[in-house]
C-alpha positions in Angstrom: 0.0 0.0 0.0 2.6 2.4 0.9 4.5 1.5 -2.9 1.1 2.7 -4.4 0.9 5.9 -2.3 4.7 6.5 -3.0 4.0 5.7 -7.1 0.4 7.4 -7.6 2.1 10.8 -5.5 5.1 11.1 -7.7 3.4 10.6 -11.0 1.1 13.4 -9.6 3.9 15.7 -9.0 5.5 14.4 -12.1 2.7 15.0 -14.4 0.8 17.9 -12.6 3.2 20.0 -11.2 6.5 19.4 -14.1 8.8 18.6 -11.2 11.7 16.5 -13.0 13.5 15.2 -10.5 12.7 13.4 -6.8 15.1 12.3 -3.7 13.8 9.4 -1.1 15.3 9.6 2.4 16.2 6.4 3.6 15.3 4.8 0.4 17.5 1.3 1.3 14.3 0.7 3.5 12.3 0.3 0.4 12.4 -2.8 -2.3 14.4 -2.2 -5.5 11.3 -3.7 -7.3 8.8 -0.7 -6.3 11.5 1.9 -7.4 11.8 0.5 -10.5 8.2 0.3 -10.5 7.8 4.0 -9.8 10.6 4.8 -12.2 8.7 3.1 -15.1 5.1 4.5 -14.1 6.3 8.2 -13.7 8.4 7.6 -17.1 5.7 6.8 -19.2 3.1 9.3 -17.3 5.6 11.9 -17.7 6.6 11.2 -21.3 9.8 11.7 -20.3 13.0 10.6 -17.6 12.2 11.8 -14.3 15.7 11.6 -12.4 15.6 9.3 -9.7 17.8 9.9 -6.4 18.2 8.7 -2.6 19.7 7.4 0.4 20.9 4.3 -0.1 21.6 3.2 3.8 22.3 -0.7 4.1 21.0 -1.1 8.0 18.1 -1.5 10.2 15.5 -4.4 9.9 15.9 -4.9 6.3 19.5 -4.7 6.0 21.2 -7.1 3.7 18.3 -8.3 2.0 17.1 -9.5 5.2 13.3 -8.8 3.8 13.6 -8.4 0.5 15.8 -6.9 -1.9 16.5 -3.4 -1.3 17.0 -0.1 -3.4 20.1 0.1 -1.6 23.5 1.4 -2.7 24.8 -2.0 -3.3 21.0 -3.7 -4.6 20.8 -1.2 -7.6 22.9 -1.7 -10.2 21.7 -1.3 -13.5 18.5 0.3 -12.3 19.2 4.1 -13.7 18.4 5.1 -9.9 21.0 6.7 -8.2 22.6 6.5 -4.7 24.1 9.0 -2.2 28.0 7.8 -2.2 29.4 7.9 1.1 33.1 7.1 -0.1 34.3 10.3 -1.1 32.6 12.4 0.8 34.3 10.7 3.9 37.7 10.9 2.4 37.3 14.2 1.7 36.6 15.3 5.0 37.7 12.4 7.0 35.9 10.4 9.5 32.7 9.0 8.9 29.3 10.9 9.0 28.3 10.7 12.0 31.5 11.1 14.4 31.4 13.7 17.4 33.4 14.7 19.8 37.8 14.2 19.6 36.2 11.9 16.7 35.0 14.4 14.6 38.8 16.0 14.2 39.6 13.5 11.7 41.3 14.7 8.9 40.6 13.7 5.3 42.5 14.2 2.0 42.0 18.1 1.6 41.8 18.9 5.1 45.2 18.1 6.1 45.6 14.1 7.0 49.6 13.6 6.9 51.1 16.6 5.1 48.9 19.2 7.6 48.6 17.1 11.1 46.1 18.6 13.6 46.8 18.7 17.4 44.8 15.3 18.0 45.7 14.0 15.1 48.3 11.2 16.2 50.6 9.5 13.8 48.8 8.9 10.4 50.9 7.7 7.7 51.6 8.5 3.8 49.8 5.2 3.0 46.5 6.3 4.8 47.1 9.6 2.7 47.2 7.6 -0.7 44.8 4.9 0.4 42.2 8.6 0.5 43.6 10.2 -2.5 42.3 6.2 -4.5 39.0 6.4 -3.0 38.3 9.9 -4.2 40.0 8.9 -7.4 36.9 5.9 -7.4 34.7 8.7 -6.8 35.9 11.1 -9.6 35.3 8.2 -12.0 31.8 7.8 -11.1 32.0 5.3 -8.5 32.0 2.9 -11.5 32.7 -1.1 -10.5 34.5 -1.5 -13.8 36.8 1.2 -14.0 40.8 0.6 -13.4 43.4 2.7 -12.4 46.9 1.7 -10.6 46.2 1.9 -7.3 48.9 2.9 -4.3 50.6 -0.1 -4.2 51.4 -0.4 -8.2 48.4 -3.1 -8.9 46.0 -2.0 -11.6 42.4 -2.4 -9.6 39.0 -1.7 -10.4 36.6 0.2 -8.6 35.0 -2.5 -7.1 38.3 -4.2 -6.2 38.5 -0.9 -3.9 37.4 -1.1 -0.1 35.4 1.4 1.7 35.2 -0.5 4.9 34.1 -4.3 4.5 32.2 -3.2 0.7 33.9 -2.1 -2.6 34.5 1.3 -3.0 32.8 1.6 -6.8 29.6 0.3 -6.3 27.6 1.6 -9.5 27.1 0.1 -13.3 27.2 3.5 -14.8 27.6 6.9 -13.5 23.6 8.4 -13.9 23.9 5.8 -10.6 25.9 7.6 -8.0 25.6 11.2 -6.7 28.8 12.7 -5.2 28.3 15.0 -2.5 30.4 16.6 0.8 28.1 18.0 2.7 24.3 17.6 3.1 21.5 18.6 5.7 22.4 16.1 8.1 25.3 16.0 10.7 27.7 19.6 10.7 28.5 21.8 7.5 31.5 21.1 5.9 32.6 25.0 6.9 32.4 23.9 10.9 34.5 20.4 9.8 37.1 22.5 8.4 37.0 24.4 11.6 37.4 21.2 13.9 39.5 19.1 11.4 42.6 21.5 9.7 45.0 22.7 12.6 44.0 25.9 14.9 46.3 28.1 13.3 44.8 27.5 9.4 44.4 31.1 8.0 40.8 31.9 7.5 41.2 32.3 3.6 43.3 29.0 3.9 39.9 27.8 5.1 38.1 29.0 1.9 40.6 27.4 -0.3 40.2 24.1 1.6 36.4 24.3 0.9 36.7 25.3 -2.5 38.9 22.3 -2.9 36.4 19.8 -2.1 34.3 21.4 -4.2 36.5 21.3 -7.1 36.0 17.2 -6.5 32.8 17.0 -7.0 32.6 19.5 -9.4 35.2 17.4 -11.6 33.3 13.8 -10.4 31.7 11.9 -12.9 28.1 11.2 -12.4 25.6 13.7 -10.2 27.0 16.9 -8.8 25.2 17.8 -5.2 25.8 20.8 -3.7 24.0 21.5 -0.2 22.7 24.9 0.2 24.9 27.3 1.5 27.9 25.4 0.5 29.0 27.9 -1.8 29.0 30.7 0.8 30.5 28.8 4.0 27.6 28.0 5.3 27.8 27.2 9.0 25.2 26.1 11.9 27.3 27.4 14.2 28.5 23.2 15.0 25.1 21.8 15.4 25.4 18.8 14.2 21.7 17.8 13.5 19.8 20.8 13.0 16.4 20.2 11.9 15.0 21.2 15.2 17.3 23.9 15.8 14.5 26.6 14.3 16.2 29.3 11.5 18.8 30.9 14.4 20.8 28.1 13.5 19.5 27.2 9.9 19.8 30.8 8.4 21.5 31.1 5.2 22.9 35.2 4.7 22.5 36.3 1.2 23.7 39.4 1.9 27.3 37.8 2.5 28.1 39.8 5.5 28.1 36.8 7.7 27.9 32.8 7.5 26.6 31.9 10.8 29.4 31.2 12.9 29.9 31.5 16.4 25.8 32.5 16.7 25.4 30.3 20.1 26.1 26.8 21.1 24.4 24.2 19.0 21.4 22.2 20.0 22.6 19.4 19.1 26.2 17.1 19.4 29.3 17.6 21.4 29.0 20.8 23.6 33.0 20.3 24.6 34.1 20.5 21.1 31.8 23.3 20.1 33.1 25.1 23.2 36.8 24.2 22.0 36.1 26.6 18.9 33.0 28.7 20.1 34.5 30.2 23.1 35.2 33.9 22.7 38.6 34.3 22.8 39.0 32.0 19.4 35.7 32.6 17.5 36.8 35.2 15.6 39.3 33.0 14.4 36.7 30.6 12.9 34.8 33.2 11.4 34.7 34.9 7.5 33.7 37.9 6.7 32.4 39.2 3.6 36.1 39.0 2.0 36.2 35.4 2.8 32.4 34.8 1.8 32.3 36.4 -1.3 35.5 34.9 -2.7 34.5 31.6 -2.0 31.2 32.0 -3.9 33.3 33.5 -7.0 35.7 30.5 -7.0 32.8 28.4 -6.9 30.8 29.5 -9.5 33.8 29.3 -11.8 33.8 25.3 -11.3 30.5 25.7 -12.0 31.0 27.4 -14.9 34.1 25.1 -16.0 31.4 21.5 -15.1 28.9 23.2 -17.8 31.8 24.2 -20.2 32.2 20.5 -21.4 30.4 17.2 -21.6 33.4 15.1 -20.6 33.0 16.4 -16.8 29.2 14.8 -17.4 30.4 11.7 -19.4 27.3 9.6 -20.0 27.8 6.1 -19.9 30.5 3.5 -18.1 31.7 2.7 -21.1 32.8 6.5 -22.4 34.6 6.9 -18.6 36.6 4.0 -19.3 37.4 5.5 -22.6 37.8 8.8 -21.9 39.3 9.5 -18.2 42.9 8.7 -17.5 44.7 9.6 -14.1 48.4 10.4 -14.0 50.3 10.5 -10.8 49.2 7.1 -9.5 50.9 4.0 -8.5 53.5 3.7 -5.5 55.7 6.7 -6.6 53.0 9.3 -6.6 52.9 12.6 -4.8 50.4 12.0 -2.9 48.6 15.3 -2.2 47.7 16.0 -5.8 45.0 14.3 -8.3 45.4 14.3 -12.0 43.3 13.4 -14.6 43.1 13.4 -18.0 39.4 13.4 -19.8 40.1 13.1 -23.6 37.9 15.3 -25.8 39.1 13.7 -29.1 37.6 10.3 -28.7 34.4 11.4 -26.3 33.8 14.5 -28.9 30.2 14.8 -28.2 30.0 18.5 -26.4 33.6 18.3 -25.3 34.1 21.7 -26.1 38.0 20.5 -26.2 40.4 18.5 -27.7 41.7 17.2 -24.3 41.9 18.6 -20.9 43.8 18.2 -17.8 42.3 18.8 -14.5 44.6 18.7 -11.1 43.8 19.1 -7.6 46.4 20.3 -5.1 45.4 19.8 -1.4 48.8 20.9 -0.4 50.2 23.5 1.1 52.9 23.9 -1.2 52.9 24.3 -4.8 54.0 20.8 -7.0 55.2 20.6 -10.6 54.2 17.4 -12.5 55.8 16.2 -15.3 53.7 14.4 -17.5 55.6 12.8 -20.7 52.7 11.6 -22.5 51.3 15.2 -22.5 54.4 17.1 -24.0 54.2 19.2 -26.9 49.9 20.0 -26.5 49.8 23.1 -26.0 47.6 23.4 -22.7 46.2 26.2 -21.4 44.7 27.7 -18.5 41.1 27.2 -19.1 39.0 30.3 -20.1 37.0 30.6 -17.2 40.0 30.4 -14.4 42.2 32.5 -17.0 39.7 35.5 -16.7 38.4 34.1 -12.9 38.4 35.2 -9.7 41.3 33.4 -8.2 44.0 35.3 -8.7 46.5 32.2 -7.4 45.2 29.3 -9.9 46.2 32.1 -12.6 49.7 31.4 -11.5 49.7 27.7 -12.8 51.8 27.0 -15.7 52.4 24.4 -18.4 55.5 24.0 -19.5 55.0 22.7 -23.8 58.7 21.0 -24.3 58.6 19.2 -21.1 55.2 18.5 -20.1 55.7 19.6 -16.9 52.7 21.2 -15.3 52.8 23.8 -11.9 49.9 23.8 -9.6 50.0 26.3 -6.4 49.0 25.3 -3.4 45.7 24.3 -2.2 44.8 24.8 -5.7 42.3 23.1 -8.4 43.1 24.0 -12.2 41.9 22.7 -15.2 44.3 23.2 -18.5 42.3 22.7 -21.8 43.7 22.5 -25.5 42.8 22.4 -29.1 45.7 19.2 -29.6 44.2 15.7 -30.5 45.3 13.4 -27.9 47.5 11.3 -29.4 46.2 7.5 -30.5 46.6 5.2 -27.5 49.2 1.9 -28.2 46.9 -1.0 -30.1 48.9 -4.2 -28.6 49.2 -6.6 -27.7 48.8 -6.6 -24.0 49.8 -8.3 -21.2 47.6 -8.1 -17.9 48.1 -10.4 -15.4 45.1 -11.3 -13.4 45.9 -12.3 -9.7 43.4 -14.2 -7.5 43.3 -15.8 -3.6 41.8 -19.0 -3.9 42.6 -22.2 -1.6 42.5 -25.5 -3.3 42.4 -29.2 -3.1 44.6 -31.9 -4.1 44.5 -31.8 -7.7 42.4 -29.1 -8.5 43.7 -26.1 -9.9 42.1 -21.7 -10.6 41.7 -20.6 -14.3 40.6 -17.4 -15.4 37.5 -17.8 -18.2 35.4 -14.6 -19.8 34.0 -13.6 -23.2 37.2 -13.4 -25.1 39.0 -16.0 -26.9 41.7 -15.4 -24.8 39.9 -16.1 -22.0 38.2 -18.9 -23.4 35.1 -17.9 -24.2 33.2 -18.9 -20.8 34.7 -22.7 -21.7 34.4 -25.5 -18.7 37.4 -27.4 -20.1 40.7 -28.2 -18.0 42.8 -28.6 -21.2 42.4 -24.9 -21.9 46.6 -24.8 -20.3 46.6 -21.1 -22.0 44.1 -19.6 -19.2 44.9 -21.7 -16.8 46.7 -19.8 -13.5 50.0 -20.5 -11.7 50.7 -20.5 -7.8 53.8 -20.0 -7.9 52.9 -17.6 -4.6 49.8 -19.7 -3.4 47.5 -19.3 -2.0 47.6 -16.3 -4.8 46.9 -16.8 -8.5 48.5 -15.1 -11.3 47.0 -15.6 -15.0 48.9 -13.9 -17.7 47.0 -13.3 -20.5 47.8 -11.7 -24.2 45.3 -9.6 -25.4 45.6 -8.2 -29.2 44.0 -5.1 -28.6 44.5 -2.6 -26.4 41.1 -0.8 -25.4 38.9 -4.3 -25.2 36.2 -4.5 -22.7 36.2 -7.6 -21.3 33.8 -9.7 -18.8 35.3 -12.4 -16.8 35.7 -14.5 -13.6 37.7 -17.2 -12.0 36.9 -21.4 -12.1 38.2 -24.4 -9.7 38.9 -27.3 -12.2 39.4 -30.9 -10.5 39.0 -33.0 -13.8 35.7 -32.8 -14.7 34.3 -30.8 -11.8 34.3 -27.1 -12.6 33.3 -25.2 -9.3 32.5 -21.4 -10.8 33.0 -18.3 -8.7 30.2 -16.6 -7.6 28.9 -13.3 -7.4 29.0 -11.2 -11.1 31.5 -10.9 -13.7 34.1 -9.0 -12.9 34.3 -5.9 -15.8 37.5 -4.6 -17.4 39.3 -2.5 -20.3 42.6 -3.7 -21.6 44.8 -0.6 -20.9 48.0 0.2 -23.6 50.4 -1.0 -21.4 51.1 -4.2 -19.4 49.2 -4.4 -16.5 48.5 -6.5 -13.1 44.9 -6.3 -11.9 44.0 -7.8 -8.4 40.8 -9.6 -7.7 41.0 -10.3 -4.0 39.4 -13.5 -2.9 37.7 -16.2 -4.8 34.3 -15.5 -4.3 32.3 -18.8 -3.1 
């Protein structure tokens, strides 16, 4: 009854009132089978797509499947209905979403974890840094399953190969299925994180950059761009952490930009001891922008704005088109790890690219970096219009260098670099990727790797196939090098047990992948029973 109340109200509103576009809180609580219901109805009532979008919370009495199966993050793949995606956003800020307290201090990949240590923030590691900076890079690519990169420790993983906790960081079949966010209505604005998280004595236009920073990730994310209101003018609640009973004292969004709302009063809600910590009146001030400070992060933030609607390829459509099409350098163990680069090329995903290639990169630094990217010598980049004639007077100091390929990013900094340059024709093949999988195993019996490629031996069931067949040379680990011809291939595959005639086949879905130009290692985890 409540699925017909839900379906008959939205193709009201659909069809009635021209909304286009709908978000269910707690939506995990419902079954994937009356959202795709609903999605169909209000299609076909509409005469058009009405964009689906919601929570996607694995817990309570229905978690796991526990009632039926759920329209939860993990439950919808291939259903066109997107999910909130935690993953980022934490890694961004650090923490999880609903910390308090010493907790809430912890620091994420642009406020400061490693190269800008708090004073509670203990001993964290360069590895904990990269292990962030891979997540987000998940997120950027649309939280896609299928898409590979070389992660921190040189392997070549997909996004679902990635972990975010106990579940795989890319969760989503193609990118219309994930909606990136940082901040939200629920739990503290990212304004009063920033003032808990990066060290006491952070500058307050430090502060702006930071928040422009995370908003330069999701402005640069594949899939759907969420901004919570207020975001782009600090927006603060003063450290209330759950706010909607905290009446519009604490609520209140300024358009006049004279003030954001800090330092109005302790919060209603969460940790009094840590609001004290920065509310008291001695260090308020120090938490708290004026107009300067308000204004300039509004500008900087309708530039990324501006530079997301410049060009399709930040709104790539399909999976298939971000595998093609978004390349990130600076990966792998030798990386430096407080700066993102990616590549989106314009040349093969020409529809509304508005460029021939471009090259975003993301500084979180305090310190300027120069990278030095071979494959992008001789292109010609340039600053993109909109930051060339912006208002940020420092990403007008970044600088391409056209002989060397080198590229200079200031601190705490997001630039894009565009150019009119084909990018060049990526290597054909053939390719070597080696496929590595944990599997224990009986007397006799023995791990091959089988897909829909000849190489892989076309989803065959026969021992014999020696050419697919895996060593363990480091078991319980194993590796299956394959030749591909082409570089570029999408491929579907899995893993079998083969004890003579008995073929035990790994569960769970094919695993997805594109042969890349270059030999590769890709890590599958565990055999999946």
């Amino acid at each position: 009854m409540m699925g017909k109340l839900m379906i008959d109200s939205v193709a009201t509103w659909a069809t009635q009132y021209k909304i286009d576009s709908f978000r269910f809180d707690l939506m995990g609580h419902q079954p994937r089978a009356t959202m795709e219901q609903l999605k169909t109805t209000v299609n076909t009532a509409a005469g058009r797509d009405v964009f689906l979008i919601g929570e996607g919370w694995n817990f309570g009495e229905v978690a796991s499947g526990a009632r039926f199966e759920q329209a939860s993050q993990l439950s919808l793949n291939g259903s066109g209905i997107a999910t909130f995606s935690d993953r980022a956003r934490d890694r961004i800020r650090g923490g999880g979403c609903c910390d308090d307290g010493d907790a809430f201090r912890a620091q994420g990949f642009v406020t400061g974890l490693f190269y800008d240590p708090n004073d509670v923030a203990g001993t964290p590691t360069k590895d904990e840094l990269m292990d962030h900076a891979d997540i987000i890079r998940v997120g950027l690519a649309g939280s896609l399953r299928s898409f590979a990169f070389e992660a921190r420790d040189g392997v070549v993983k997909t996004g679902e190969t990635f972990k975010y906790g106990s579940d795989p960081a890319g969760y989503v079949t193609d990118p219309q299925e994930v909606v990136n966010y940082y901040e939200n209505h629920d739990n503290r604005t990212f304004w009063d994180a920033t003032v808990a998280k990066l060290p006491k004595s952070t500058s307050l236009d430090e502060r702006v950059r930071v928040q422009t920073l995370a908003a330069a990730i999701n402005s640069f994310s594949q899939g759907i761009a969420y901004f919570h209101a207020g975001s782009d003018i600090l927006r603060s609640k003063s450290m209330d952490n759950n706010s909607y009973n905290s009446g519009d004292w604490f609520n209140r969004l300024d358009w006049s930009y004279t003030s954001n709302n800090f330092g109005v009063g302790l919060p209603v809600s969460g940790d009094q001891n840590l609001a004290k910590t920065f509310l008291a009146a001695a260090v308020v001030g120090n938490y708290t922008p004026g107009t300067t400070q308000i204004t300039a992060a509004r500008d900087m933030f309708r530039d990324l704005l501006a530079i997301r609607k410049s060009s399709q390829l930040f709104r790539l459509r399909t999976a298939d088109d971000v595998k093609k099409c978004l390349k990130f350098y600076n990966t792998g163990t030798a990386q430096e790890p407080t700066v993102i680069a990616g590549h989106l090329n314009g040349t093969v995903c020409s529809e509304n690219a508005g460029f021939k290639q471009v090259m975003y990169f993301i500084n979180v630094d305090k310190v300027a970096h120069d990278l030095t990217i071979d494959a992008q010598k001789g292109m010609s980049y340039s600053l993109h219009p909109v930051q060339a004639s912006g208002s940020d007077a420092r990403a007008k100091t970044a600088t391409y260098d056209n002989a060397t390929g080198k590229f200079s990013i200031p601190a705490r900094t997001a630039v894009v670099f565009v150019t009119s340059t084909d990018a060049p024709a990526a290597p054909t093949g053939p390719v070597t990727v080696t496929f590595k999988v944990s599997a224990t195993t009986v007397f006799g019996e023995s791990v091959y790797i089988v897909g829909d490629q000849p190489e892989i031996g076309n989803w065959s069931t026969n021992g014999a196939d020696t050419f697919r067949k895996c060593s363990a040379d480091a078991y319980p680990v194993w590796s299956c090098a394959i030749t591909f011809p082409t570089a570029g291939t999408a491929i579907n595959y899995k893993f079998q047990k083969i004890n003579g005639s008995t073929v035990t086949w790994e569960g769970g879905g094919n695993y997805a992948y594109v042969i890349p130009s270059a030999a590769a290692t890709v890590d599958n985890g565990t055999f999946r029973p």
